[in-house]
N, C-alpha and C positions, 0 to 999 in steps of 0.2 A: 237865325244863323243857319246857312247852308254849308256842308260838308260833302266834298266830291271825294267820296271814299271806292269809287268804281272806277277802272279804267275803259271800259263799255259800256253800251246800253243796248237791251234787248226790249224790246216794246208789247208787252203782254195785254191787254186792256183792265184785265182783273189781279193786276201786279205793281198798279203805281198808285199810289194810295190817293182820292182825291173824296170833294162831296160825292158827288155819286155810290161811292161804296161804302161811305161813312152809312149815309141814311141807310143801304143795304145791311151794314153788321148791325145799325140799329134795331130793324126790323127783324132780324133773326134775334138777335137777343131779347127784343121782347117779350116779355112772361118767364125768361128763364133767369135775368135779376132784375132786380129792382131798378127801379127806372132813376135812383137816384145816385146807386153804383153806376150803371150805364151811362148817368151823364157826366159824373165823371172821368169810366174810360175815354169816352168821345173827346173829353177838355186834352186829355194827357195824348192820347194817339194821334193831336193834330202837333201837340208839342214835340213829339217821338220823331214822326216820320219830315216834320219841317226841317229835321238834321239828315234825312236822307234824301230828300228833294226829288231831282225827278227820275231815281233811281230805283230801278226793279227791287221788290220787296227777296225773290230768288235768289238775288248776288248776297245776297249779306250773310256774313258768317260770325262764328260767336266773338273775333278781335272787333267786327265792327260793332256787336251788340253792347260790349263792352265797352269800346270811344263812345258811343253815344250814350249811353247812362250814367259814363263819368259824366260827360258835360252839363247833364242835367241835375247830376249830385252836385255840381260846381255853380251853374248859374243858378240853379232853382235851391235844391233841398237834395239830403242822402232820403228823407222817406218818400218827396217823389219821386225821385227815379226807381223807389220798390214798386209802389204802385205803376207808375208807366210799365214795367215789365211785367206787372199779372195784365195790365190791358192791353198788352202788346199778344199777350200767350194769349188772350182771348180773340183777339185779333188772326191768330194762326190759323186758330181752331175753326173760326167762321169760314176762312178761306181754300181749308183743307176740306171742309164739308159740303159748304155750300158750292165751290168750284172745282174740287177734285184738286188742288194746288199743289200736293203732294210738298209742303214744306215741311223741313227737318224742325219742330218744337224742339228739340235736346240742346241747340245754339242757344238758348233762351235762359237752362241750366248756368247763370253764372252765378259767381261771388259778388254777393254785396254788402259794403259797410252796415253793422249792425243799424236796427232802426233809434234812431236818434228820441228817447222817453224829454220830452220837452217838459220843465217845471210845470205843475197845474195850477194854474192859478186859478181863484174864487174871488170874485167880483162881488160884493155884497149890495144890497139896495139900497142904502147909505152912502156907497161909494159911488153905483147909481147917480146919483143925484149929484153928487158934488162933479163927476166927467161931462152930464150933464147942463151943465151950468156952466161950465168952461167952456163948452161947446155955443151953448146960445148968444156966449158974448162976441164972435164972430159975426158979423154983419154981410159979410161975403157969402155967396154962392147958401141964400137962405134958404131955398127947397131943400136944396139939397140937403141941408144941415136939419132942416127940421123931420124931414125923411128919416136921417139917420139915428137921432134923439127917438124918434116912433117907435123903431125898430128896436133899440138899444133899453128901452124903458116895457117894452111887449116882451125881451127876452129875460128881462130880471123878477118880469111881476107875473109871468106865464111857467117859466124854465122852459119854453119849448127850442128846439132845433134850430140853427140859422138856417137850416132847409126848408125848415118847416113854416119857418119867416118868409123865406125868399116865395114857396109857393100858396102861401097865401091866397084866396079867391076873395073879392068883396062882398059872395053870397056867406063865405067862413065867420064874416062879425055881425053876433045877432048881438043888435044895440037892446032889443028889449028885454030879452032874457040876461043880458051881461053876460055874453059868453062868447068860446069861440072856440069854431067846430076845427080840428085839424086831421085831416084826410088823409096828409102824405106824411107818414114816420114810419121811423125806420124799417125797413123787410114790408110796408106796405100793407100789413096785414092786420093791422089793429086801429082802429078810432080812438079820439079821446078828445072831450071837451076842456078846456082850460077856461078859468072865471077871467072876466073881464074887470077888473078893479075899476076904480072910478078915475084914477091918475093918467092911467094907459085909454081910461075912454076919454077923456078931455082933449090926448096928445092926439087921437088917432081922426078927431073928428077936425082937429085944427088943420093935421097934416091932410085929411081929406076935401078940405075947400082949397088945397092949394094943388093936390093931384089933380081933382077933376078939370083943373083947368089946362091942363098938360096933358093930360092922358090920350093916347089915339082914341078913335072911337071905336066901341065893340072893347074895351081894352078890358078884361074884367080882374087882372090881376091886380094884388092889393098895391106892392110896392113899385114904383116906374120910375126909369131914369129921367133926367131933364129933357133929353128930347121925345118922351109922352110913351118910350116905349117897354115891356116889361123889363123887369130887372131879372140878370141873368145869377147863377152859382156862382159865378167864382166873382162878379162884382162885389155881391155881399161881402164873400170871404175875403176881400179889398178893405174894408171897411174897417175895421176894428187896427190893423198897420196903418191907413191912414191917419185915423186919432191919434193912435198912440204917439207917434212921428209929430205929431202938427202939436201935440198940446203935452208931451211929453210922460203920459202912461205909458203902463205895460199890461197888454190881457188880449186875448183872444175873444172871439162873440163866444164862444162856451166856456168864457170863465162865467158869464152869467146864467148861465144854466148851474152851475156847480154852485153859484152864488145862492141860488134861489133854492136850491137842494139844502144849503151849508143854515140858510136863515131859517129854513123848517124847521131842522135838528135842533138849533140852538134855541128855537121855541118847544122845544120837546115834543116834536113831533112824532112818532114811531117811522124807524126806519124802513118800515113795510108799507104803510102808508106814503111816503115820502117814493119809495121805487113804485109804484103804481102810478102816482101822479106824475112821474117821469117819463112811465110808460116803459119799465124797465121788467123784462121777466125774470133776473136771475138777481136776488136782493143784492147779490156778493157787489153787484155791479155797481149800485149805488157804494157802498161800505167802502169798495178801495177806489173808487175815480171822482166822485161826486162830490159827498161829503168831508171839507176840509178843517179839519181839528186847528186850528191856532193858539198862540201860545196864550192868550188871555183865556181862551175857554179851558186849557188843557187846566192851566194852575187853578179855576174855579173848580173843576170836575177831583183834584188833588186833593182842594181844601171841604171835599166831603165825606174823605176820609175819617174816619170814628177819632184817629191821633189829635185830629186841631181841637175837637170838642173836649179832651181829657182833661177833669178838670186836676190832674195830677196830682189824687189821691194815692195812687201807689206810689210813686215817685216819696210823695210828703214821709211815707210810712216807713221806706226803705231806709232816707236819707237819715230818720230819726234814730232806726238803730246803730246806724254809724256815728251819731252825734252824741248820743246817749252811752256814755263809759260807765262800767260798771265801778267803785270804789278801790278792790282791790287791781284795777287796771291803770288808774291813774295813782294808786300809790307804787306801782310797779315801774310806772313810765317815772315817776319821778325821781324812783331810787337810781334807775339807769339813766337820767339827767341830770348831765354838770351844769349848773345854773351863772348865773352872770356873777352871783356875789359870790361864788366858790373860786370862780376864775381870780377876782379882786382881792380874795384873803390869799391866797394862795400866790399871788406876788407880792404882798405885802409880807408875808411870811419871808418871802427869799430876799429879799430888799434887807429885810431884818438882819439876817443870817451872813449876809455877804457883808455889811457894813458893822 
């Protein structure tokens, strides 16, 4: 959707946003974030400026910044359009440095709808298997679906990233060790191996007698669309609103990361243990986003409370001095009790007396 929000146009070369200076802010931002924020920016700054079309980045002011980040809090999401506006300030900043562009960043200063905290759901590996299997009974579009099962059974029995999915090499699965090397997480700056189960190596080698036959050549990345060629970011992140839409769940691809964190815990796993293998350096991290409590484990964790086990000995002791009256206590209560046959002499008497 294009918006003619200019009544002129002044033709800068380094002012109308196209490929060419994409790849340029790529290349400047280079080493200075992470290559997987960066491809992000790039996804949202083609979405940004396709509302400004072929108009000078200079004419916009903060009413236009504003129309345009509503319509993407309308068509899209209110938290992309937060993120479109840090890749948009990044976008400034490259053009003000690297071209001298002298653009005003303070237009960029707007309000926006608080960020929208989405349910977290935990996907478990049980539930795994049963989305799974709803999936295989489709006969339609089989790569594709056995693609997505690969992917979908790698992130419940690994917990690793849909990023770290989507960037996959086929030098990353060593079949003989049962392992697999992931390179790209998050900030870039850490390694970590994840085990290869035996589940997830059955799916992956099935799925790969049907990629190689698709795949361009030279193609070394793990997952590929139907027509042979790698698989992009935001397809993955396609994936998971697909199923759910077609076969009527609800989850995100990191509900299985949370899934796979949630199943550790519930095996008693230590929580410190559990954020390393996640590759998490701040444990907190794991403790409020990962690990999801449910109501069957909450009432187990209840019933190990010291109270279920009382074999309610004090209780017996207490109740007994309340039950146990002393003699002259019951000869007390009796004296200050009118009984049933005092009440029956006691009209018979006046029955007497009146007749």
């Amino acid at each position: 959707m294009k918006i003619n929000i200019f009544e002129e146009d002044r033709n800068e070369d380094y002012l109308i946003f196209n490929d060419r200076l994409l790849k340029e802010f790529q290349n400047y931002c280079n080493g200075r974030i992470t290559k997987t924020t960066l491809d992000g920016y790039s996804y949202l700054l083609k979405i940004f400026f396709n509302y400004l079309g072929e108009n000078e980045i200079s004419r916009l002011r903060k009413k236009h910044i504003i129309k345009i980040l509503a319509y993407i809090s309308e068509e899209r999401s209110v938290n992309m359009s937060r993120r479109a506006k840090d890749a948009v300030k990044k976008y400034f900043r490259f053009l003000n440095d690297y071209y001298e562009a002298n653009l005003d960043e303070s237009i960029l200063n707007v309000d926006l709808p608080k960020k929208i905290i989405k349910e977290q759901k935990s996907i478990s590996y049980d539930k795994t298997l049963e989305i799974i299997e709803k999936i295989s009974q489709n006969k339609k579009h089989s790569f594709t679906n056995l693609r997505n099962i690969t992917i979908l059974i790698l992130l419940a029995t690994t917990g690793m990233r849909r990023k770290e999915a989507v960037n996959l090499k086929l030098e990353n699965i060593d079949f003989e060790e049962k392992r697999i090397h992931l390179n790209i997480t998050k900030g870039e700056k850490k390694r970590r191996i994840v085990p290869l189960f035996e589940i997830a190596e059955k799916y992956l080698k099935l799925y790969l007698t049907e990629r190689n036959k698709k795949a361009f050549k030279n193609e070394d990345n793990l997952f590929i669309n139907r027509n042979g060629s790698a698989m992009a970011t935001e397809t993955i992140g396609h994936i998971a609103s697909k199923i759910c839409k077609k076969y009527g769940f609800n989850f995100s691809l990191h509900s299985f990361r949370r899934g796979y964190a949630t199943d550790l815990n519930k095996n008693k796993v230590p929580v410190t243990n559990i954020a390393k293998v996640l590759g998490h350096d701040n444990i907190s991290t794991t403790y409020k986003h990962y690990i999801i409590v449910d109501d069957e484990t909450m009432e187990k964790v209840s019933y190990q409370h010291p109270a279920y086990n009382d074999n309610n000995n004090h209780f017996n002791n207490i109740a007994k001095i309340y039950e146990e009256k002393s003699e002259e206590e019951k000869m007390e209560e009796n004296k200050n009790c009118v009984h049933f046959n005092d009440i029956v002499k006691m009209f018979q008497e006046r029955e007497i007396k009146e007749n």
